[in-house]
Rosetta silent file (secondary structure, phi, psi, omega in degrees, C-alpha in Angstrom):
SEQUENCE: XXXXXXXXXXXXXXXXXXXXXXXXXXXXXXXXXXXXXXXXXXXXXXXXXXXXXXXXXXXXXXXXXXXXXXXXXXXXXXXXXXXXXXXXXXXXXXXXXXXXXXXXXXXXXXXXXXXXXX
SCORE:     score description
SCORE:     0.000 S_00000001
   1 L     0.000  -47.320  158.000    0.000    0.000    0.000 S_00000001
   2 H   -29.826  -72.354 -171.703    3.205    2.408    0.975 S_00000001
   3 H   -41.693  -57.569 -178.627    4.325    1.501   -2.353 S_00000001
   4 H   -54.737  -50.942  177.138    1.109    2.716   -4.270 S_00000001
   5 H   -43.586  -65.338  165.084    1.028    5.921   -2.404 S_00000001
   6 H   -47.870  -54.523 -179.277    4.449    6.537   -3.274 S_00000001
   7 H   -61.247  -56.909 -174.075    4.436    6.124   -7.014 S_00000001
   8 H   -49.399  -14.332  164.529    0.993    7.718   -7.274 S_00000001
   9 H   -83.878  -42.095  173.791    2.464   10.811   -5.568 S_00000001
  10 H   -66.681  -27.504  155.076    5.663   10.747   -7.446 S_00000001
  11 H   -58.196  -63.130  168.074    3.539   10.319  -10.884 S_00000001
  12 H    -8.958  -70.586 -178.997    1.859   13.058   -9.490 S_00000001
  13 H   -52.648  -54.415  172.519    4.570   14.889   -9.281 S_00000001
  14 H   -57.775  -34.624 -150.332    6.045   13.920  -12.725 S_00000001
  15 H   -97.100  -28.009 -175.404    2.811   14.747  -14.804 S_00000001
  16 H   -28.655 -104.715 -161.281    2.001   18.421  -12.743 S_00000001
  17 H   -18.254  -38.293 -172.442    4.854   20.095  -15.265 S_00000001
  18 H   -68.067  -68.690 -177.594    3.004   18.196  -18.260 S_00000001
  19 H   -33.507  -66.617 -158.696   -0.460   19.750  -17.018 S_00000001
  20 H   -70.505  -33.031  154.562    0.741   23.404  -16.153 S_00000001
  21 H   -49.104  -59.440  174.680    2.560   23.069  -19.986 S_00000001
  22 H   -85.175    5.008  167.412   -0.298   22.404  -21.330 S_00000001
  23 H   -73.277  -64.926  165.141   -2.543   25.030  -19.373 S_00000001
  24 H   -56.622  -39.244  175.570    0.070   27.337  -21.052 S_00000001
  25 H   -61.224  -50.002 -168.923    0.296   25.927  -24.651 S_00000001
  26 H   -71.267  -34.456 -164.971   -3.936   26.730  -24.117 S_00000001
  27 H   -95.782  -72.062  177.707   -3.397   30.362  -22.601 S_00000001
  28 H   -23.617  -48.994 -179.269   -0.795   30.801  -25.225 S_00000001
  29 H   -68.153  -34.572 -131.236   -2.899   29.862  -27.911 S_00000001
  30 H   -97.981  -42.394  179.529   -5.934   31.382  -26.280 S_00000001
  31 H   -73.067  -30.825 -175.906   -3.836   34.772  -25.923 S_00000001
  32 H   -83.905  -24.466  177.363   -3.224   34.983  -30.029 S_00000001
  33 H   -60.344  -61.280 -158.469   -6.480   34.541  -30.261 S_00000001
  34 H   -85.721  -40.109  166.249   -7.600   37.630  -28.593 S_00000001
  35 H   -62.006  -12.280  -98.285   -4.883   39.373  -30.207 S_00000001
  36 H  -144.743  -80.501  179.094   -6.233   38.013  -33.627 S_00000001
  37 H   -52.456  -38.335  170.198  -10.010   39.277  -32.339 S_00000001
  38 H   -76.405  -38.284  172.312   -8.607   42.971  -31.443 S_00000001
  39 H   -63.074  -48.642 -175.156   -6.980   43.458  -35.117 S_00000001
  40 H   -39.722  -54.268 -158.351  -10.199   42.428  -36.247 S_00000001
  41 H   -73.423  -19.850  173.439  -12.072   44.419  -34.273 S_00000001
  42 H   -61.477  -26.171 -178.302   -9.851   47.576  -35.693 S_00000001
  43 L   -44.285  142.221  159.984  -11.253   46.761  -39.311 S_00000001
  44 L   -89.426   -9.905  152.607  -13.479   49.171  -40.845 S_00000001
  45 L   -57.637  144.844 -155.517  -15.579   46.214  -41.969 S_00000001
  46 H  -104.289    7.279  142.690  -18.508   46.085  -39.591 S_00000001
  47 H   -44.460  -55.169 -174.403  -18.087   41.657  -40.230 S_00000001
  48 H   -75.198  -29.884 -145.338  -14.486   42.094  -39.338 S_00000001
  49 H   -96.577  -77.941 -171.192  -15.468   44.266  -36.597 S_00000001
  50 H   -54.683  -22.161  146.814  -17.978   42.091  -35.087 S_00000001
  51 H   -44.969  -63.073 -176.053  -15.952   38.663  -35.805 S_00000001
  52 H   -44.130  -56.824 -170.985  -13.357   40.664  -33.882 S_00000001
  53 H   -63.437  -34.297 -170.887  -15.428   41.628  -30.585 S_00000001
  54 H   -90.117  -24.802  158.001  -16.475   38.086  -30.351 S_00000001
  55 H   -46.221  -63.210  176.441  -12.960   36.599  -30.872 S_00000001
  56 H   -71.895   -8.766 -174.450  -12.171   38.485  -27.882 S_00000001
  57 H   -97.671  -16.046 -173.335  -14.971   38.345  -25.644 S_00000001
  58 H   -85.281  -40.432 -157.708  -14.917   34.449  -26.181 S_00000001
  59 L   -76.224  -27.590 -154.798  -10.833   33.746  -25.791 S_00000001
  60 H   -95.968  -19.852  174.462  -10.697   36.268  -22.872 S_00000001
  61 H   -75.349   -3.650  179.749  -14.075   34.173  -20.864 S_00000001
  62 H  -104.586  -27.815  163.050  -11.613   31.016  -21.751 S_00000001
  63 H   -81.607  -42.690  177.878   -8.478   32.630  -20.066 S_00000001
  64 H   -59.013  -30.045 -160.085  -10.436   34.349  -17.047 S_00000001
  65 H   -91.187  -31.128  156.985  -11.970   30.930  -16.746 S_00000001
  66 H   -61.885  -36.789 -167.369   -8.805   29.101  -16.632 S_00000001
  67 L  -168.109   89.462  167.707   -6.159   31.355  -14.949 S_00000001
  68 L   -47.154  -54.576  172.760   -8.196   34.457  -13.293 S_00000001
  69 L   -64.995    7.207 -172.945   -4.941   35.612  -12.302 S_00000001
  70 L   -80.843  143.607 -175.342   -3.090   35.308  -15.580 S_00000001
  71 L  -104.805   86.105 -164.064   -1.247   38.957  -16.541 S_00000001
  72 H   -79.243  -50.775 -167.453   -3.374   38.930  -19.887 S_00000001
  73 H   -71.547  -29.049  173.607   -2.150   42.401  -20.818 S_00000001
  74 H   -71.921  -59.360  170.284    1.439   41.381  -20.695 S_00000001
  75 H   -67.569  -16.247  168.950    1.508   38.409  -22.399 S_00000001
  76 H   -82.175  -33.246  154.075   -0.881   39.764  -25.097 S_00000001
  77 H   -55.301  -54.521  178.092    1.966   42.517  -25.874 S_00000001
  78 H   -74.671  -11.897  172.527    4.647   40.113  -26.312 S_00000001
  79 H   -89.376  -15.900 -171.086    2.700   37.932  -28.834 S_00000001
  80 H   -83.631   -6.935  164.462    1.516   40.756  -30.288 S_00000001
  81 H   -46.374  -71.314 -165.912    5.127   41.679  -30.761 S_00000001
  82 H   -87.331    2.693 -172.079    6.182   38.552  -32.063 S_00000001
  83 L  -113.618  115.904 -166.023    2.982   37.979  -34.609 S_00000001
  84 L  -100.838  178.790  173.583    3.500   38.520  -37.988 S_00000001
  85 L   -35.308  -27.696  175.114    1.011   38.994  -41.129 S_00000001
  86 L   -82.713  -31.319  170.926    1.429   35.202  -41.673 S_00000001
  87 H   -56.154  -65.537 -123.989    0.433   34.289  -37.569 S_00000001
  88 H   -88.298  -23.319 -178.902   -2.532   36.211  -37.757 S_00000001
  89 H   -64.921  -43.005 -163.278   -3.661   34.558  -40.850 S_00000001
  90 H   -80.511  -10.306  176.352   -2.729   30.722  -39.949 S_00000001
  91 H   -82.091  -55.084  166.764   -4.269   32.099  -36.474 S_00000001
  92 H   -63.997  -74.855 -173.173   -7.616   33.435  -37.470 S_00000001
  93 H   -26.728  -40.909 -166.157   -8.466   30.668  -39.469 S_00000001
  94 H   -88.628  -51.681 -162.130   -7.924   28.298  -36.082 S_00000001
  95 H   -66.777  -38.403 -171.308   -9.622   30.583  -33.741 S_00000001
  96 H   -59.138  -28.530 -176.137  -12.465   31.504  -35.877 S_00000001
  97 H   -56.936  -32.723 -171.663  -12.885   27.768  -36.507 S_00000001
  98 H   -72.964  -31.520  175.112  -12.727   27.294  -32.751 S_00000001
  99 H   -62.627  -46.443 -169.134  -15.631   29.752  -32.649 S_00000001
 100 H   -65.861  -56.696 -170.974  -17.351   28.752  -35.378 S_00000001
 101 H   -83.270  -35.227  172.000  -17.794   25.219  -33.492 S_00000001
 102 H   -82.285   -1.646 -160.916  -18.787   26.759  -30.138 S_00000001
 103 H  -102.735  -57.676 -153.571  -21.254   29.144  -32.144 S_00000001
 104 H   -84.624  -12.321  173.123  -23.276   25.620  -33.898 S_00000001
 105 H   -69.412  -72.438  129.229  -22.758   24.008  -30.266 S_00000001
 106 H    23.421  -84.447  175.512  -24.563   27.272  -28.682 S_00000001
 107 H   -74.193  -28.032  167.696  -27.275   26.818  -31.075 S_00000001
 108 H   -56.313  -32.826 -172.223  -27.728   23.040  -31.284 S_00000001
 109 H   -67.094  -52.534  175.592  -28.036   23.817  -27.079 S_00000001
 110 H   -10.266  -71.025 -168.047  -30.427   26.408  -28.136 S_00000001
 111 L  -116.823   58.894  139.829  -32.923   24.214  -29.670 S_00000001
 112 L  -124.842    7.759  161.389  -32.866   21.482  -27.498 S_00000001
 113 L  -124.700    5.032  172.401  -33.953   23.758  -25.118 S_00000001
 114 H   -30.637  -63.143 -156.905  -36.577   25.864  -26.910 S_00000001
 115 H   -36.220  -40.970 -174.943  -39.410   22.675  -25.021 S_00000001
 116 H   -54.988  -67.798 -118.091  -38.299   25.126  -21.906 S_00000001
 117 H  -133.273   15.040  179.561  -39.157   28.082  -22.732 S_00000001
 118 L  -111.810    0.000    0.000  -42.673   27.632  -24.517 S_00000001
């Protein structure tokens, strides 16, 4: 029993660093996103504009929900640093898609719950 305890706390231990990587690799991604959603939102297309506002209002309820405490303004300056004309392209394309799929999720929820609401 000593034995189990020990590895499962030392697995523990090993796989944290994997977890808190990928909690970052997601706020990383999650953060390009929102930078992605503010250029949009600069467009004088009122498509682009509104694509934009939701790219950010969705990625930043997916960071706040993850890591309250995450320094979102900081880390959204250095990718926005580091993100050129080709990022934002191969980047909108994944976040809108990512959007895209919580948007027909949204609405499939929608009207499976219309029954409610009559």
């Amino acid at each position: 029993m000593r034995m189990i305890w020990r590895f499962g706390l030392l697995g523990a231990m090993t796989l944290a660093p994997l977890h808190a990587f990928a909690q970052d690799a997601d706020s990383l991604a999650d953060i390009r996103c929102v930078a992605v959603g503010m250029h949009f939102a600069e467009a004088p297309d009122s498509h682009q504009k509104s694509t934009g506002t939701l790219l950010v209002l969705y990625y930043m309820g997916r960071l706040d929900g993850r890591a309250p405490s995450l320094d979102i303004a900081k880390l959204l300056g250095e990718q926005i640093d580091r993100m050129t004309a080709s990022d934002y392209a191969v980047e909108a394309t994944r976040c809108s898609q990512n959007l895209a799929q919580k948007g027909a999720q949204i609405k499939q929820l929608g009207e499976q719950m219309q029954k409610h609401f009559k």
